[in-house]
N, CA, C and O atoms as a DFTB+ gen file, in Angstrom:
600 C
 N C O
     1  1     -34.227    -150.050     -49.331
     2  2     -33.293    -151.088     -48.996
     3  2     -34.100    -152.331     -48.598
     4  3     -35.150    -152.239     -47.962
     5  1     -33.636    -153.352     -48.947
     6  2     -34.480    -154.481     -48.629
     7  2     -33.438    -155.495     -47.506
     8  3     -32.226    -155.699     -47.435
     9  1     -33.956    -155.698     -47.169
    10  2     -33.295    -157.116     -46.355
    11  2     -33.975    -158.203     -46.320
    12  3     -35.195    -158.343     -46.412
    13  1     -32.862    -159.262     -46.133
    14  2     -33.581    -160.870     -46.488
    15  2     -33.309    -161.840     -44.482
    16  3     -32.553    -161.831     -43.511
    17  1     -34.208    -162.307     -44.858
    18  2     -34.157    -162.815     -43.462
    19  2     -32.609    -163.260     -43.175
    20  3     -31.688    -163.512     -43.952
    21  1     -32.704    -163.255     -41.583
    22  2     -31.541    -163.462     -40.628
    23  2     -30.005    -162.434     -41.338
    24  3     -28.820    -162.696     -41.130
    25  1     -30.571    -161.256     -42.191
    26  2     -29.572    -160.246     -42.527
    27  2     -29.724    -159.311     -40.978
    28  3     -30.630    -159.164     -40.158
    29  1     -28.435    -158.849     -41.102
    30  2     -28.531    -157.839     -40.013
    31  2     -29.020    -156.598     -40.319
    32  3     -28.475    -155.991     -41.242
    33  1     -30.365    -155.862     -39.460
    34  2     -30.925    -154.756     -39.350
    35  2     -30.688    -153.841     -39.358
    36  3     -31.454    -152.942     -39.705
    37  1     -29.559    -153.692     -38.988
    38  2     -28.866    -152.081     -38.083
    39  2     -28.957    -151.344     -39.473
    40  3     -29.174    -152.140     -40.386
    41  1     -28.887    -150.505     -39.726
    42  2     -29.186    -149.387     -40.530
    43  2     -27.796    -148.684     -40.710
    44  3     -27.666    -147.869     -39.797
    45  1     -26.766    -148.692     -41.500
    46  2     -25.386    -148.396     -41.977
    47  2     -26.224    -146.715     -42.365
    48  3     -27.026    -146.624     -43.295
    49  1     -25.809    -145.379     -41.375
    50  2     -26.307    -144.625     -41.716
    51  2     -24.958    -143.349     -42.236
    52  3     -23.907    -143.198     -41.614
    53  1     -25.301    -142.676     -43.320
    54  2     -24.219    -141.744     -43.529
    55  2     -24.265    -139.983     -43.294
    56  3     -23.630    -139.002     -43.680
    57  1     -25.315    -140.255     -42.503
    58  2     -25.499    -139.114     -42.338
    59  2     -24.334    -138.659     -40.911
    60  3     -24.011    -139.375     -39.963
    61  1     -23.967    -137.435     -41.171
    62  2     -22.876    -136.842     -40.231
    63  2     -23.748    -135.785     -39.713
    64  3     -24.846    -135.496     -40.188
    65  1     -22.952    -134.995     -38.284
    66  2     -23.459    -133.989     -37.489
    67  2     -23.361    -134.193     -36.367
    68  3     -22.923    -135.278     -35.984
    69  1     -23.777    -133.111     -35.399
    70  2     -23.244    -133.408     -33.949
    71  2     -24.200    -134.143     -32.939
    72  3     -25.329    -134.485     -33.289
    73  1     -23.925    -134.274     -32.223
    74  2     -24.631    -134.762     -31.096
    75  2     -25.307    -133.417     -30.412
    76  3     -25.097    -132.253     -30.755
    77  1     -26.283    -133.939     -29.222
    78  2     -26.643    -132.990     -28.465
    79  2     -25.622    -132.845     -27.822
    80  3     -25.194    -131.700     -27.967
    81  1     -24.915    -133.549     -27.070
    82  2     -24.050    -133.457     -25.854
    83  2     -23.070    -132.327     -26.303
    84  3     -22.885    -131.237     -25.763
    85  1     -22.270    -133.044     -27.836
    86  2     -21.779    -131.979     -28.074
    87  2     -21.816    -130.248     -28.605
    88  3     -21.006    -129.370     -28.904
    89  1     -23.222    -130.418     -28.504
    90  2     -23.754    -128.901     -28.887
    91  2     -23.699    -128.092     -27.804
    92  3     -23.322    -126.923     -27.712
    93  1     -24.214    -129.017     -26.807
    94  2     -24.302    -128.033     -25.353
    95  2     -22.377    -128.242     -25.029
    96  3     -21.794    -127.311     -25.585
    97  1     -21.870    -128.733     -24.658
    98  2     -20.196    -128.271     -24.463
    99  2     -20.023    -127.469     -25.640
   100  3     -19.679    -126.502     -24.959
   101  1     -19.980    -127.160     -26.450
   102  2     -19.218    -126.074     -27.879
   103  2     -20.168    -125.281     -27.017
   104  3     -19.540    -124.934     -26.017
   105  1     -21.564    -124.792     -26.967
   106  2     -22.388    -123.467     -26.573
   107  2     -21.681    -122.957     -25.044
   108  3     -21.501    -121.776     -24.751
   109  1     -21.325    -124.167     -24.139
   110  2     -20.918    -123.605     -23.038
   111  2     -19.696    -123.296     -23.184
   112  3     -19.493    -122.450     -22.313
   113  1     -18.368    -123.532     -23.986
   114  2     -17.085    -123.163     -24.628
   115  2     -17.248    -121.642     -24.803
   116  3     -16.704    -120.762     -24.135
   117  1     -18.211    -121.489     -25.961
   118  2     -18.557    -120.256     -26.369
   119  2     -18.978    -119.202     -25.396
   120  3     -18.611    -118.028     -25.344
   121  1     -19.792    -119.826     -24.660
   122  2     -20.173    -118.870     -23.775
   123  2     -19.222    -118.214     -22.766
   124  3     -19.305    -117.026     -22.455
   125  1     -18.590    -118.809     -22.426
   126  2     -17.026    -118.869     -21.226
   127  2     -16.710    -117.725     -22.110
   128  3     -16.770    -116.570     -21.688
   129  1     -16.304    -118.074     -23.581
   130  2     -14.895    -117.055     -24.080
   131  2     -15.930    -116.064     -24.516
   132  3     -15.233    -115.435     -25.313
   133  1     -17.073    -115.495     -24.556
   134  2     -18.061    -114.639     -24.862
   135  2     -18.088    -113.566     -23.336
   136  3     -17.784    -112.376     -23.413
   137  1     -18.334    -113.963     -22.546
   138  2     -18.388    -113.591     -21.310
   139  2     -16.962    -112.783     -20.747
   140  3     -16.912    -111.757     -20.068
   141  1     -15.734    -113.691     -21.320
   142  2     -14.658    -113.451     -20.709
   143  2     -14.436    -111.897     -21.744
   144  3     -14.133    -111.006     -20.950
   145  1     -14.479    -111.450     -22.890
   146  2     -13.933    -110.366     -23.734
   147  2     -14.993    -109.463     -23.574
   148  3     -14.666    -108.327     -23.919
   149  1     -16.570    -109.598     -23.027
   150  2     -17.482    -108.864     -22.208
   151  2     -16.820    -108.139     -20.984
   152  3     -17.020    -106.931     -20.851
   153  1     -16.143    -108.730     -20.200
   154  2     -15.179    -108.367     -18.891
   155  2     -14.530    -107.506     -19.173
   156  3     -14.652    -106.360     -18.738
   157  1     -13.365    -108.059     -20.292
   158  2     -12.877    -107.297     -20.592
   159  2     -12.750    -105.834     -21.333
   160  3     -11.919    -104.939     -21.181
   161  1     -13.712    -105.922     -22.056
   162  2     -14.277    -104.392     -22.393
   163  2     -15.131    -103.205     -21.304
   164  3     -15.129    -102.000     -21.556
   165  1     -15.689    -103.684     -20.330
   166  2     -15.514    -103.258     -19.209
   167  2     -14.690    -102.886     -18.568
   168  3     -14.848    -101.917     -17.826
   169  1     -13.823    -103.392     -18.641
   170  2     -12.110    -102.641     -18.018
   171  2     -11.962    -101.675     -18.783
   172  3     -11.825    -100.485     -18.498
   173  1     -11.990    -102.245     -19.903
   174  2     -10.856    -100.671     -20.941
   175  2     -11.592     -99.635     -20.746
   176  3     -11.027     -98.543     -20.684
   177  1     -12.896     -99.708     -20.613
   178  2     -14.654     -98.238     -20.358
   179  2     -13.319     -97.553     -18.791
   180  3     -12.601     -96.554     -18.821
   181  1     -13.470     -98.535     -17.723
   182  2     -12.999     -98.098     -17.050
   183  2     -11.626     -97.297     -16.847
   184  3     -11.488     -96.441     -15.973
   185  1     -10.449     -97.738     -17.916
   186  2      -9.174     -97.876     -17.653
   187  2      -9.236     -96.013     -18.489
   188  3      -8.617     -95.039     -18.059
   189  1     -10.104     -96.030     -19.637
   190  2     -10.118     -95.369     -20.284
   191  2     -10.403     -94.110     -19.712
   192  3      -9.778     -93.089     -19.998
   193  1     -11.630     -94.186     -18.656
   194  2     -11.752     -93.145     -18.306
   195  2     -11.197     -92.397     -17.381
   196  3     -11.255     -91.167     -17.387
   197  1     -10.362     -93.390     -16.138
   198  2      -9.335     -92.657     -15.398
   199  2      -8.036     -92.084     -16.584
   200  3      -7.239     -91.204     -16.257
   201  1      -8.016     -92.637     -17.727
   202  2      -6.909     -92.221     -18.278
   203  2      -7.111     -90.620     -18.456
   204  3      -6.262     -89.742     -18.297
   205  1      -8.758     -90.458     -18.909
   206  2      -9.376     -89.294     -19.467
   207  2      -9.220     -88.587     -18.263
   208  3      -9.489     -87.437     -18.612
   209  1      -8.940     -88.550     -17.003
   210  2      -9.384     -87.903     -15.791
   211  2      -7.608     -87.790     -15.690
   212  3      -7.389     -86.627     -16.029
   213  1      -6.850     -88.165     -15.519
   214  2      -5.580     -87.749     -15.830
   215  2      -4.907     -87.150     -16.703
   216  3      -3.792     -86.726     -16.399
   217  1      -5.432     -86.968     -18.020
   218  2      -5.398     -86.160     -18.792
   219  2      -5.501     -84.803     -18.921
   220  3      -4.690     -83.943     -19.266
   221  1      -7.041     -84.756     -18.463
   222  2      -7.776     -83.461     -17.857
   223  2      -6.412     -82.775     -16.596
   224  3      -5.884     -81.667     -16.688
   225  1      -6.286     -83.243     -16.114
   226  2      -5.768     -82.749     -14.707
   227  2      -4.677     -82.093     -14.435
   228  3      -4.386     -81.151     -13.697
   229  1      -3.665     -83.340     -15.793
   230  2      -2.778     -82.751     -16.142
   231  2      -2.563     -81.758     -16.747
   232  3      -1.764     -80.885     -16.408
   233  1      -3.388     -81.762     -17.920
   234  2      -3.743     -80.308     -18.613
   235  2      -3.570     -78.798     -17.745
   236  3      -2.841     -77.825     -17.938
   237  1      -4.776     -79.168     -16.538
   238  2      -5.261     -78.015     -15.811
   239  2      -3.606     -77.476     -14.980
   240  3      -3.196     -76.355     -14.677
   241  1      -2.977     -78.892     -14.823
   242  2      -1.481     -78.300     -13.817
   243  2      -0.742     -77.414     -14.529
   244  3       0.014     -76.531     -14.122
   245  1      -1.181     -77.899     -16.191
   246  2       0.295     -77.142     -16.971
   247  2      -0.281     -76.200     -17.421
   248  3       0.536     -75.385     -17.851
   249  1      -1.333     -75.873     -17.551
   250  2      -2.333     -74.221     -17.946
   251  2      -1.884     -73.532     -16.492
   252  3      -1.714     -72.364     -16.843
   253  1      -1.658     -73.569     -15.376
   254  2      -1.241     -73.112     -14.091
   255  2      -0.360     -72.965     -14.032
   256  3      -0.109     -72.036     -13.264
   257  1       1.020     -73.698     -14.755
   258  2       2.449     -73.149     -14.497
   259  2       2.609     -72.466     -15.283
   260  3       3.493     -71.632     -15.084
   261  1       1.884     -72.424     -16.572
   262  2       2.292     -71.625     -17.518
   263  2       1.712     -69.874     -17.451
   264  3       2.309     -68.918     -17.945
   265  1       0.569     -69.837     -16.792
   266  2       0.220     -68.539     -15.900
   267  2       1.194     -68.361     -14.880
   268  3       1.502     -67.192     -14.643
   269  1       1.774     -69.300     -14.193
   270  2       2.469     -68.749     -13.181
   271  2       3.990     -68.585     -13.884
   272  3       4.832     -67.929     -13.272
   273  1       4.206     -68.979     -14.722
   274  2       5.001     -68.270     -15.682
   275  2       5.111     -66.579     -16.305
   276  3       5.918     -65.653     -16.390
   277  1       4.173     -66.815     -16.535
   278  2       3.323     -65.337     -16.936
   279  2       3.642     -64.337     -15.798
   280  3       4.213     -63.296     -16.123
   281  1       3.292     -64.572     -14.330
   282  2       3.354     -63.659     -13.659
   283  2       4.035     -63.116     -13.326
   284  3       4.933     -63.301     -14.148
   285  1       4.552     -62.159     -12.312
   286  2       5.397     -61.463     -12.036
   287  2       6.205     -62.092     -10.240
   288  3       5.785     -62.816      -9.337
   289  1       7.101     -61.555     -10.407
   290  2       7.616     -62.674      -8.964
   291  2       7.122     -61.840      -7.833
   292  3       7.549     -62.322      -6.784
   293  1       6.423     -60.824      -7.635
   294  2       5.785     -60.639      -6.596
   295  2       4.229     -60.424      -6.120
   296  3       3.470     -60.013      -5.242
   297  1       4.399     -61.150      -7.653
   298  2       2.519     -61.329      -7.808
   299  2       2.119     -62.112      -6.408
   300  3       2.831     -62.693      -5.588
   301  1       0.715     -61.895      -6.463
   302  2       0.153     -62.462      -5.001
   303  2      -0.158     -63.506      -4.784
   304  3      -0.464     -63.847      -3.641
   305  1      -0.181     -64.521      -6.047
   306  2      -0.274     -65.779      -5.841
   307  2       1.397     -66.796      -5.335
   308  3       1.523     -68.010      -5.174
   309  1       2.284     -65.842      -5.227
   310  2       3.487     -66.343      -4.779
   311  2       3.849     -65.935      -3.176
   312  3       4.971     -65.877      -2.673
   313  1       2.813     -65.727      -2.666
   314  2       2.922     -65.090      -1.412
   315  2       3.268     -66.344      -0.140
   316  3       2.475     -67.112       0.406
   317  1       4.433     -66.222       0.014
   318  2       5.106     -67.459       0.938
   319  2       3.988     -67.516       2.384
   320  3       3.576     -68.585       2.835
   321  1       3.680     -66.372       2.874
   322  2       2.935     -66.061       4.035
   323  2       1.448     -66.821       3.664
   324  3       0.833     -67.353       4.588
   325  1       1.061     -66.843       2.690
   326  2      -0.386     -67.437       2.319
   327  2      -0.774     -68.660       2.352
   328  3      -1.941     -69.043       2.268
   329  1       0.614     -69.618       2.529
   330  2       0.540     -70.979       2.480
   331  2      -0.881     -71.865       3.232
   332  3      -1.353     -71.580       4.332
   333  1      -1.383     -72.991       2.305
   334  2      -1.549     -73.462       0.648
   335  2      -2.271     -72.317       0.419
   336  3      -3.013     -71.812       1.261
   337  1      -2.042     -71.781      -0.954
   338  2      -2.906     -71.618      -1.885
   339  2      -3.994     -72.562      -2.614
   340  3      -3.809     -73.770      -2.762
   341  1      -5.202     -71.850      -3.072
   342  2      -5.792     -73.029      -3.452
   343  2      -6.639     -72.476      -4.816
   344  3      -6.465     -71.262      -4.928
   345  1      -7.367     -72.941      -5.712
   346  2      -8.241     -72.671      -6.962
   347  2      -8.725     -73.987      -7.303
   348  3      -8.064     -75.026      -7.292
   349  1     -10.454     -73.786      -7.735
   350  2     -11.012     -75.174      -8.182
   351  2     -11.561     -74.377      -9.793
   352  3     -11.967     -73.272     -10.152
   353  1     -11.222     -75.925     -10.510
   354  2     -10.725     -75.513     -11.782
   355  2     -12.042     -76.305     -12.192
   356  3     -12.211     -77.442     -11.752
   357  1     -13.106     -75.626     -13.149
   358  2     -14.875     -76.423     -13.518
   359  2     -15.330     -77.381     -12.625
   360  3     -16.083     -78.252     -13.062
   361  1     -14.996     -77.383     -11.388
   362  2     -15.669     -77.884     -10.451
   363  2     -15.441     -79.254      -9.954
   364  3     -16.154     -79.901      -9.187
   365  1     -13.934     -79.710     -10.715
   366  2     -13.647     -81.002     -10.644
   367  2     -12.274     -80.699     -10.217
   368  3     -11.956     -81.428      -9.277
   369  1     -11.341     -79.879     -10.575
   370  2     -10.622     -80.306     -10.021
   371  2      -9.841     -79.300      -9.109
   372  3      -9.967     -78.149      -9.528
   373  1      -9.028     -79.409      -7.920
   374  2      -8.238     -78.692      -6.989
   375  2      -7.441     -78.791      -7.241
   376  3      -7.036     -79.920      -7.518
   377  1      -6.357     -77.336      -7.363
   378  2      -5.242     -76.642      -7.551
   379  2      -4.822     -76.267      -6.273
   380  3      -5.256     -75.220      -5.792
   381  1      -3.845     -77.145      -5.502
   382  2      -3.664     -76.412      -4.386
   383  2      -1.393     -76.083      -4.510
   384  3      -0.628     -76.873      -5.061
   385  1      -1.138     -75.286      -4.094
   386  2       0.233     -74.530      -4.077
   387  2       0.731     -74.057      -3.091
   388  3      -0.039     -73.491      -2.315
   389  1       2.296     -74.113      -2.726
   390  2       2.605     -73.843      -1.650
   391  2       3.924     -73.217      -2.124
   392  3       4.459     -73.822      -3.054
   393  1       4.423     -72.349      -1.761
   394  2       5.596     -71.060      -2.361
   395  2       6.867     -71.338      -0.739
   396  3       6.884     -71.360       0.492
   397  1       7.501     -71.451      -1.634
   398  2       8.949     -71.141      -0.277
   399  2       9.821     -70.562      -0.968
   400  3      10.087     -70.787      -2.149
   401  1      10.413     -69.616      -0.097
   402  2      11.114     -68.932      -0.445
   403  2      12.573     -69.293      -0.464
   404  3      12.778     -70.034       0.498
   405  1      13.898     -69.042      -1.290
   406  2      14.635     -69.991      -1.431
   407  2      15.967     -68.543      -1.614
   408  3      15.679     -67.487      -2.177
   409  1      17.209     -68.796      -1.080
   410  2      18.008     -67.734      -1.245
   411  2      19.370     -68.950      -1.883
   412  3      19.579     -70.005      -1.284
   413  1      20.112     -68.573      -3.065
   414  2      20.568     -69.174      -3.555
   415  2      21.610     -69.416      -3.045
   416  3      22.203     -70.492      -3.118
   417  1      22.086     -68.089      -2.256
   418  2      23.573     -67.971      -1.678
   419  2      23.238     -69.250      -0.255
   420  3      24.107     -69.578       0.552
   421  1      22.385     -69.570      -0.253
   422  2      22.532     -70.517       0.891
   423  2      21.212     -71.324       1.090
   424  3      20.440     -71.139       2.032
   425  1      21.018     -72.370      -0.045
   426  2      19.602     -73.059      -0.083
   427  2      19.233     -73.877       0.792
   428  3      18.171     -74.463       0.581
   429  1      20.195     -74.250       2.381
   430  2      19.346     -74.591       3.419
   431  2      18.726     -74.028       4.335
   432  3      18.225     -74.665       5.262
   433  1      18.663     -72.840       4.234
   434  2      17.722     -72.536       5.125
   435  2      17.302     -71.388       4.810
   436  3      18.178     -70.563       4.551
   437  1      15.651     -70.877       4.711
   438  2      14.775     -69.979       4.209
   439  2      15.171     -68.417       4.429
   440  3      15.439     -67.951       5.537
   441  1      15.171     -67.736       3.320
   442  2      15.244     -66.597       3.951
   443  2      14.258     -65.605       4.068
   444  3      13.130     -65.780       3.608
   445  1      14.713     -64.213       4.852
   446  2      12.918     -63.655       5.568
   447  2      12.845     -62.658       4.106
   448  3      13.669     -62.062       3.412
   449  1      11.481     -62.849       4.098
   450  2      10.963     -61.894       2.581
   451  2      11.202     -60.658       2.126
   452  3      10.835     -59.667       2.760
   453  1      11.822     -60.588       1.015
   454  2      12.543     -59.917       0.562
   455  2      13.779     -59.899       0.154
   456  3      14.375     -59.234      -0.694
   457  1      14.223     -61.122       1.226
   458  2      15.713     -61.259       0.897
   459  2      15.873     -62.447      -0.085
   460  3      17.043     -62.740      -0.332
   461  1      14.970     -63.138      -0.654
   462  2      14.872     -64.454      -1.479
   463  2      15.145     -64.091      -2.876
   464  3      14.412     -63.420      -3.604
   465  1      16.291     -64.615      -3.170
   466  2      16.421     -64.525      -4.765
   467  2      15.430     -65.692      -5.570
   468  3      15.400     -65.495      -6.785
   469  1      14.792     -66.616      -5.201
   470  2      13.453     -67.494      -6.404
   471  2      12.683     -67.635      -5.117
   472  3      12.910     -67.216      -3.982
   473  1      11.639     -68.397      -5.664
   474  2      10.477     -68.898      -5.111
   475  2      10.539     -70.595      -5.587
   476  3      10.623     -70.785      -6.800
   477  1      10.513     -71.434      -4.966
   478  2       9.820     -73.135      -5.699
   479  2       7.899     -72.726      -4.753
   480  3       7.434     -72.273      -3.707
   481  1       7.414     -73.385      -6.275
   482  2       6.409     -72.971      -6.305
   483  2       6.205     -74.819      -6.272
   484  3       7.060     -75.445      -6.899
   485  1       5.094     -75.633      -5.553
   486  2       4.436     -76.902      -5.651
   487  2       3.607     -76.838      -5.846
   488  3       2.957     -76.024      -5.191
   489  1       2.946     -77.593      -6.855
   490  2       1.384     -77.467      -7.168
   491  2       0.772     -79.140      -7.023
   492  3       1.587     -80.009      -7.333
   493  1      -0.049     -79.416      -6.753
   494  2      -0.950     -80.817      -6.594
   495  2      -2.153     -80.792      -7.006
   496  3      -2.979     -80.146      -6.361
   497  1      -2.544     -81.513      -8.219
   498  2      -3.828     -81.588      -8.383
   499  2      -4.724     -82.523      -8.056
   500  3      -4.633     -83.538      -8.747
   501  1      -5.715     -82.530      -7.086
   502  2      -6.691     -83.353      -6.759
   503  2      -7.925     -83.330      -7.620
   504  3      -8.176     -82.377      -8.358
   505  1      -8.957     -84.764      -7.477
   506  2     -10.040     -84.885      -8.059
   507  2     -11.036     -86.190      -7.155
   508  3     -10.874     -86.904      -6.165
   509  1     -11.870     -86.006      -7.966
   510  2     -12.943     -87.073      -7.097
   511  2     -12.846     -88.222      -7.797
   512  3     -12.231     -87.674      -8.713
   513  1     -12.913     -89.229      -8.122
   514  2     -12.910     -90.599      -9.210
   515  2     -13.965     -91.935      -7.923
   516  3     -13.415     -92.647      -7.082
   517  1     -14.862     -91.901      -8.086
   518  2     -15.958     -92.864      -7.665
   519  2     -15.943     -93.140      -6.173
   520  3     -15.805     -94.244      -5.646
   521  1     -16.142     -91.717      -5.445
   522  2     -15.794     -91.221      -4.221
   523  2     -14.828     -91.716      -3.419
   524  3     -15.021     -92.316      -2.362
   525  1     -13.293     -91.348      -4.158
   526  2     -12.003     -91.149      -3.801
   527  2     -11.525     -90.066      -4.294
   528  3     -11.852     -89.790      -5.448
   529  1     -10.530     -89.064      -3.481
   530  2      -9.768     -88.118      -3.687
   531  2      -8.336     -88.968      -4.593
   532  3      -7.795     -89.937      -4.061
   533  1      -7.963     -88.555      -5.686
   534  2      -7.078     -88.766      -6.639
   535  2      -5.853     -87.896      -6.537
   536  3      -6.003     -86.975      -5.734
   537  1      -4.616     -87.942      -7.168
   538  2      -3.794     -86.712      -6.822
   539  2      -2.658     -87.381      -7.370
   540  3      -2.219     -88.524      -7.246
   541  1      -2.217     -86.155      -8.144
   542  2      -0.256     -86.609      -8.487
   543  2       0.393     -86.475      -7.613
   544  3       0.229     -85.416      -7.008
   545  1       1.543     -87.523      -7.036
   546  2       2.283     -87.632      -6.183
   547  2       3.415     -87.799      -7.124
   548  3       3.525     -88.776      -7.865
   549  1       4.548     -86.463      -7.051
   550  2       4.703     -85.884      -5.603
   551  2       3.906     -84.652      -5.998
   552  3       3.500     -83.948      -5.073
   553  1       3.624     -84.293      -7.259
   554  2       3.413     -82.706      -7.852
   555  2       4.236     -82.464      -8.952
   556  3       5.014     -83.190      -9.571
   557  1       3.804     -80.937      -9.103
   558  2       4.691     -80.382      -9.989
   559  2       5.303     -79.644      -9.318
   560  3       4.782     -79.385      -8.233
   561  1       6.565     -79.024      -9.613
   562  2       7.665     -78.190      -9.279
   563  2       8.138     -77.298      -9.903
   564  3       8.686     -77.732     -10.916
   565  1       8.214     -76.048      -9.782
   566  2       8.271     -74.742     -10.563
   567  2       8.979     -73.745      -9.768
   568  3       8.523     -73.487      -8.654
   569  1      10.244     -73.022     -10.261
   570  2      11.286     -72.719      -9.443
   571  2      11.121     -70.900     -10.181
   572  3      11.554     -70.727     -11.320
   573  1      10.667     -70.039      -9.632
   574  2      10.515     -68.760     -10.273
   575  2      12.033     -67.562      -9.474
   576  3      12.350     -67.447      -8.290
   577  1      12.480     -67.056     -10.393
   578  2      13.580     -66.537     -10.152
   579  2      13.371     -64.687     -10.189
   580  3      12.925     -64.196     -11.226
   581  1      13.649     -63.972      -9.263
   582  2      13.783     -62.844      -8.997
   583  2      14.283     -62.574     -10.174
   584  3      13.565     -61.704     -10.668
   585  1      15.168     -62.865     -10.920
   586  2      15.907     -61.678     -11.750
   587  2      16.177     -62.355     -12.994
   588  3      17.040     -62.106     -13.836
   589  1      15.199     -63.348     -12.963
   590  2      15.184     -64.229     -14.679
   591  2      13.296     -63.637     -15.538
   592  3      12.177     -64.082     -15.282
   593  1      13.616     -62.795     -16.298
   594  2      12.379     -62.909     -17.066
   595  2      11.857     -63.853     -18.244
   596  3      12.738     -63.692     -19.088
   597  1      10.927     -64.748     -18.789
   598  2      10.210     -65.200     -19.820
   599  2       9.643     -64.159     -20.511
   600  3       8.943     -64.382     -21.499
């Protein structure tokens, strides 16, 4: 390009692209929403694995009613006098149970053993989760009947 005296200098340039300034705001943009879905996949690790620990637990309650299904109504794990019962299930989790005895002809108030037509059986399962005790509230509930067989 030539120029002739008292032409103006400035240089008409066509080249396009960003600035610095704007490189560093877009990198720090990026970085914000990079950071933020980092967070968030951290949660789900977490969310995921109490889900997995409720899963488990639940499992272990309904493998327990379904034995206590199995049993017989004067099996010894229904023993009203024994109150809680307890069993730890691979080392994680507690099975604890409590039996009352229940007479149909008159379900407020307990009758003395032997004379109980069912049992409600409560079961609660506890666990450890990042040294806290965990637990279904209220339980499970399982109503076993003298003179009903499965």
């Amino acid at each position: 390009m030539v120029y002739n005296e008292g032409e103006d200098m400035r240089v008409k340039s066509e080249e396009k692209g960003f600035t610095l300034l704007e490189l560093i705001i877009s990198m720090a943009i990026f970085s914000i929403g990079i950071m933020a879905v980092a967070s968030m996949h951290g949660m789900s690790i977490n969310a995921n694995a109490k889900a997995k620990k409720h899963t488990e637990a639940t499992t272990v309650a309904s493998d327990k009613l379904e034995k206590f299904r199995a049993m017989g109504y004067d099996d010894p794990a229904f023993d009203a006098d024994s109150n809680p019962h307890e069993e730890v299930i691979d080392g994680k989790y507690t099975l604890t149970w409590s039996v009352e005895r229940i007479d149909l002809d008159d379900p407020d108030t307990e009758p003395p053993p032997g004379d109980d037509d069912a049992k409600r059986i409560t079961l609660n399962v506890t666990w450890q989760d990042r040294g806290q005790t965990k637990r279904f509230e209220p339980g499970f509930e399982f109503v076993k009947s003298r003179n009903v067989k499965f």
